[in-house]
C-alpha positions as a printed Julia matrix, in Angstrom:
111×3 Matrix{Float64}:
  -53.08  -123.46  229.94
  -56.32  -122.74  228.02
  -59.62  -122.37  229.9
  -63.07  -122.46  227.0
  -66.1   -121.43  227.77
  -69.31  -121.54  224.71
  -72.25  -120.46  225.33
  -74.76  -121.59  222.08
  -77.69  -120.47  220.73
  -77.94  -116.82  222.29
  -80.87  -114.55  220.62
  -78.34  -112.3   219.42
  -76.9   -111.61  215.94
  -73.22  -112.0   215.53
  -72.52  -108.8   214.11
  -73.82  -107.07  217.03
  -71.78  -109.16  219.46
  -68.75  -108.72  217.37
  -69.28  -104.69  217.95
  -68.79  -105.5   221.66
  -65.91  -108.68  221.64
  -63.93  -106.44  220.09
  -63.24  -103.98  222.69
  -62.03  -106.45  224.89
  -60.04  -108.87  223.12
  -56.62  -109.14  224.48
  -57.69  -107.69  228.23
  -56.86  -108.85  231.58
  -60.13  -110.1   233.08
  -60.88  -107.44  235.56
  -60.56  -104.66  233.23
  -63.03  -106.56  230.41
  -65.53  -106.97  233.03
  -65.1   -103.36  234.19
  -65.37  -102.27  230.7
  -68.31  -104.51  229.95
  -70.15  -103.15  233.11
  -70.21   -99.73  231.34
  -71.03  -100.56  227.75
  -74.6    -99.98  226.66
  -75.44  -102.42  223.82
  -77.49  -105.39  224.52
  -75.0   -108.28  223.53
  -73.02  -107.09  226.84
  -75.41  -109.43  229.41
  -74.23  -112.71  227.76
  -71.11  -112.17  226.92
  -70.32  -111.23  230.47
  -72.16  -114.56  231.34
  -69.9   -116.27  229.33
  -66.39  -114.59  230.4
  -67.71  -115.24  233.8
  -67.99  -118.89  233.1
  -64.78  -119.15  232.26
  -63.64  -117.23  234.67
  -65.07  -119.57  237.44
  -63.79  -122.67  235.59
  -60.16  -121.52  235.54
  -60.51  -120.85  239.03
  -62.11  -123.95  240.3
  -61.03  -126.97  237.83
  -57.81  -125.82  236.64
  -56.93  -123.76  240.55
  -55.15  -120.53  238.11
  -55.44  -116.81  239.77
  -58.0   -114.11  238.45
  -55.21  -111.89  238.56
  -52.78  -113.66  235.94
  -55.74  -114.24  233.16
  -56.82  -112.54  230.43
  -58.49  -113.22  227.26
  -56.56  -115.18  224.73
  -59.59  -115.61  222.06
  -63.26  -114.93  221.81
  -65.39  -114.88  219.11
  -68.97  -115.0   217.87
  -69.56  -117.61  215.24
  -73.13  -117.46  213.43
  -75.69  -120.23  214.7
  -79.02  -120.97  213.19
  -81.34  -118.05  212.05
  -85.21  -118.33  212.63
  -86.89  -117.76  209.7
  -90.57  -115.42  210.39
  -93.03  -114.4   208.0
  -94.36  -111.13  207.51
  -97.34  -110.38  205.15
  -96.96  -107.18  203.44
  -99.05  -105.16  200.44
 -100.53  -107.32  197.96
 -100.09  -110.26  199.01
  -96.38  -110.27  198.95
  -94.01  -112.17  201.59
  -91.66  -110.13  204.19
  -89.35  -112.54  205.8
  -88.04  -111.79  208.89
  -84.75  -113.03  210.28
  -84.21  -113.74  213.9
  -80.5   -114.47  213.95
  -78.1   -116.14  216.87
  -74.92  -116.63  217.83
  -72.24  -119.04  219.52
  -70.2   -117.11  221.8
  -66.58  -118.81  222.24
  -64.2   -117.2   225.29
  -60.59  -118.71  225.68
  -58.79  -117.73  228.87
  -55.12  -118.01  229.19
  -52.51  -117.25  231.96
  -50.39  -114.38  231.85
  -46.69  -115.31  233.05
């Protein structure tokens, strides 16, 4: 049984939560969070929100065990990027982009 969680619109690129999703795809759980807990990059506090959420929805709408789930799927698909202007040297332009992400876990049980 499948258990989503999406979190949308977080103020980080996708690249740089792809750097962290990768470690832990394919991980029980426990040992994501545990690995999450000691990772230094910035893109670790939502995507431990997110596997969190999911966490707590297997548990309470669908009644499965922490201990039999691990991640099945999670990605980081690009979301809208803020476009900001920058004036630079003779009166040129310097956009900057503020990019974001949708952040996608999929739980599944372990049998």
């Amino acid at each position: 049984m499948e258990v989503r969680a999406v979190s949308k619109y977080v103020g980080i690129s996708p690249l740089k939560a792809r750097l962290v999703i990768n470690e832990i795809r394919g991980l029980p759980v426990d040992e994501a969070l545990a690995q999450l807990r000691f990772m230094p990059q910035g893109a670790v506090k939502p995507i431990t929100k997110v596997l969190n959420s999911a966490i707590k929805n297997a548990e309470e709408n669908f009644g499965l065990s922490r201990e039999d789930l691990y991640i099945e799927r999670i990605y980081a698909d690009e979301a809208p990027t803020r476009k900001w202007r920058r004036f630079g040297a003779r009166g040129r332009f310097k956009p900057i982009l503020r990019r974001s992400s949708h952040i996608t876990v999929v739980l599944d049980e372990r049998l």
